[in-house]
C-alpha positions as a LaTeX table, in Angstrom:
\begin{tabular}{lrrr}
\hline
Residue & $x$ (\AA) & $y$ (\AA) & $z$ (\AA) \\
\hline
Unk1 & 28.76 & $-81.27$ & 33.68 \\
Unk2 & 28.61 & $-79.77$ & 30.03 \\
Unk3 & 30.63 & $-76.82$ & 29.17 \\
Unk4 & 28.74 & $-73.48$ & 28.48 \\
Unk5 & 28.49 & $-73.04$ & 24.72 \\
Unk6 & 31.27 & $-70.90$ & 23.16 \\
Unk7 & 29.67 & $-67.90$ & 21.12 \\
Unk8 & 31.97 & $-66.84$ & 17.73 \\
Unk9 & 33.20 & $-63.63$ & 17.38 \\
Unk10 & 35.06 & $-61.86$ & 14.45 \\
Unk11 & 37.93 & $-59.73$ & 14.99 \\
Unk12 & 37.43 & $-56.18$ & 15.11 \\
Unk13 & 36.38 & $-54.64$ & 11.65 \\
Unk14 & 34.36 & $-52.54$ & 10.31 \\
Unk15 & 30.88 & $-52.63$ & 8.72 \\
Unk16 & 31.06 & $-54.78$ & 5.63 \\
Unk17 & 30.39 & $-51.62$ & 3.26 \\
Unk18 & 31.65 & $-53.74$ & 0.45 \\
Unk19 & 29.09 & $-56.24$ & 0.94 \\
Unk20 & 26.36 & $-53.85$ & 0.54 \\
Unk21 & 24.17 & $-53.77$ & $-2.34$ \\
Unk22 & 22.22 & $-50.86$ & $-4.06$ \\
Unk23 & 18.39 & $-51.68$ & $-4.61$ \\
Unk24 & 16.22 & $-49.15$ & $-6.49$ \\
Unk25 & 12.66 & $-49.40$ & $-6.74$ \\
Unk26 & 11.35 & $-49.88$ & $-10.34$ \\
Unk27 & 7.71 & $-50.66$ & $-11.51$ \\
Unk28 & 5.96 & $-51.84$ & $-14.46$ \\
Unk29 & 2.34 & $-51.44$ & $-15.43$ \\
Unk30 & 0.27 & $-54.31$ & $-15.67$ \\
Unk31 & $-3.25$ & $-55.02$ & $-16.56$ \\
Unk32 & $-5.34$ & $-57.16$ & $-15.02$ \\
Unk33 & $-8.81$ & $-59.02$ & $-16.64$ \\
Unk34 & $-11.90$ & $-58.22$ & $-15.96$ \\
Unk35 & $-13.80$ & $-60.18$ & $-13.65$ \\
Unk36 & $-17.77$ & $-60.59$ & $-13.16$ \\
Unk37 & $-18.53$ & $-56.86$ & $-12.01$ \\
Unk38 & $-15.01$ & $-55.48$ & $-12.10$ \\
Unk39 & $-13.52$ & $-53.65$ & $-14.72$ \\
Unk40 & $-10.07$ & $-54.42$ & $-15.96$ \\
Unk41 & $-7.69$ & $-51.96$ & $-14.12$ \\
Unk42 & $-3.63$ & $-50.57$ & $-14.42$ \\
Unk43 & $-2.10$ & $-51.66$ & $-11.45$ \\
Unk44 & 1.47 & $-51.60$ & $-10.36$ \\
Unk45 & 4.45 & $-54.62$ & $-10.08$ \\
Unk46 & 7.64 & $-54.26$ & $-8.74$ \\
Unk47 & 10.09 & $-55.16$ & $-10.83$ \\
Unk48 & 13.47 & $-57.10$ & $-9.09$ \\
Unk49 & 14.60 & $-58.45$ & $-12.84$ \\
Unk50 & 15.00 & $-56.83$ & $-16.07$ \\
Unk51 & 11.97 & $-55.81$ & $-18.12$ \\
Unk52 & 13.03 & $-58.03$ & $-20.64$ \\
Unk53 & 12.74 & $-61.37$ & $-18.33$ \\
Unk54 & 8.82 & $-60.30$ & $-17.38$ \\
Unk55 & 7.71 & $-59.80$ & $-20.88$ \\
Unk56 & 3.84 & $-60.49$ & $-20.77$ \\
Unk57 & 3.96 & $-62.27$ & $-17.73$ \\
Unk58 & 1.43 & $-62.54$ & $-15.12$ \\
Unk59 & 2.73 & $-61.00$ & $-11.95$ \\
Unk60 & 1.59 & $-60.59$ & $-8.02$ \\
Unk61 & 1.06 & $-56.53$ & $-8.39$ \\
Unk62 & 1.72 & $-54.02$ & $-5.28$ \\
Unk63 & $-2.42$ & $-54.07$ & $-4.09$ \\
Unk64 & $-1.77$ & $-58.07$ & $-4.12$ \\
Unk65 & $-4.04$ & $-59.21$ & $-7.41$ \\
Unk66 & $-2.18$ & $-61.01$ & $-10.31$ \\
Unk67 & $-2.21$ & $-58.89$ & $-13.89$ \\
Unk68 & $-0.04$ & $-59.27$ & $-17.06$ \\
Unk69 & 3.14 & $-57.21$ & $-17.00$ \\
Unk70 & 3.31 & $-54.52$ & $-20.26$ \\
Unk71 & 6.85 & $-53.03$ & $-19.67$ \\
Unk72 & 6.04 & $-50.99$ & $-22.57$ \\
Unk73 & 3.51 & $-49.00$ & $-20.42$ \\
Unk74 & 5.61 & $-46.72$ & $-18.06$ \\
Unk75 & 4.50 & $-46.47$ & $-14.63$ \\
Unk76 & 2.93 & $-44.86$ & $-13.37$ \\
Unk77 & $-0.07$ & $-43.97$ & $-15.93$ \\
Unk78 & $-1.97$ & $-41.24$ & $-16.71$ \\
Unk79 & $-5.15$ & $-43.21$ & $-17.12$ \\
Unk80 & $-8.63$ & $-43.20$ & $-15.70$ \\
Unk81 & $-8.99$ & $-46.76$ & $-14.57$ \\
Unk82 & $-5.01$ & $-47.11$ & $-12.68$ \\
Unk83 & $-5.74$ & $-49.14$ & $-9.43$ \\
Unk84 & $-6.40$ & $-46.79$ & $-6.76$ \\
Unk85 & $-4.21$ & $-48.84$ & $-4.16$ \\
Unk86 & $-1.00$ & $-49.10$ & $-6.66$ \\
Unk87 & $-1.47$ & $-45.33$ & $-7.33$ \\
Unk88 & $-1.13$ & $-44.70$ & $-3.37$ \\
Unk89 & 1.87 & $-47.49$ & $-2.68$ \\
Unk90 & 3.37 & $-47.42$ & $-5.42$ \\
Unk91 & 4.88 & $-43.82$ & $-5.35$ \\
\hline
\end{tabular}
């Protein structure tokens, strides 16, 4: 005969508030290439590092297609050819 498993419990506390972190939301613009029919477009990536660390980097943008990061373009653009489906998630 096994004994029933023994479940672990904390004393009494409260909610670890000091635990918690603040997360904003921050995008660059990126540009991807064109390909065959498809013009190059603006999209969107969300940035979870520093500008700095995605310098020119290709990145997975919010529609899900890869295009090089310009953090010098702020997002989001005023620009005829911006990626429909960034424009719309990325607000």
């Amino acid at each position: 005969m096994s004994n029933p498993p023994q479940t672990v419990t904390c004393g009494r506390r409260a909610a670890d508030v000091f635990r918690m972190m603040l997360q904003t939301t921050a995008f660059a613009a990126a540009r991807s290439r064109a390909h065959g029919p498809t013009a190059a477009l603006w999209h969107a990536v969300e940035l979870h590092r520093p500008p700095a660390e995605v310098d020119s980097a290709c990145e997975l943008t919010v529609c899900g297609s890869l295009a090089r990061v310009t953090p010098e373009q702020p997002w989001p653009l005023q620009a005829p050819d911006v990626c429909p489906a960034c424009a719309a998630l990325a607000r």
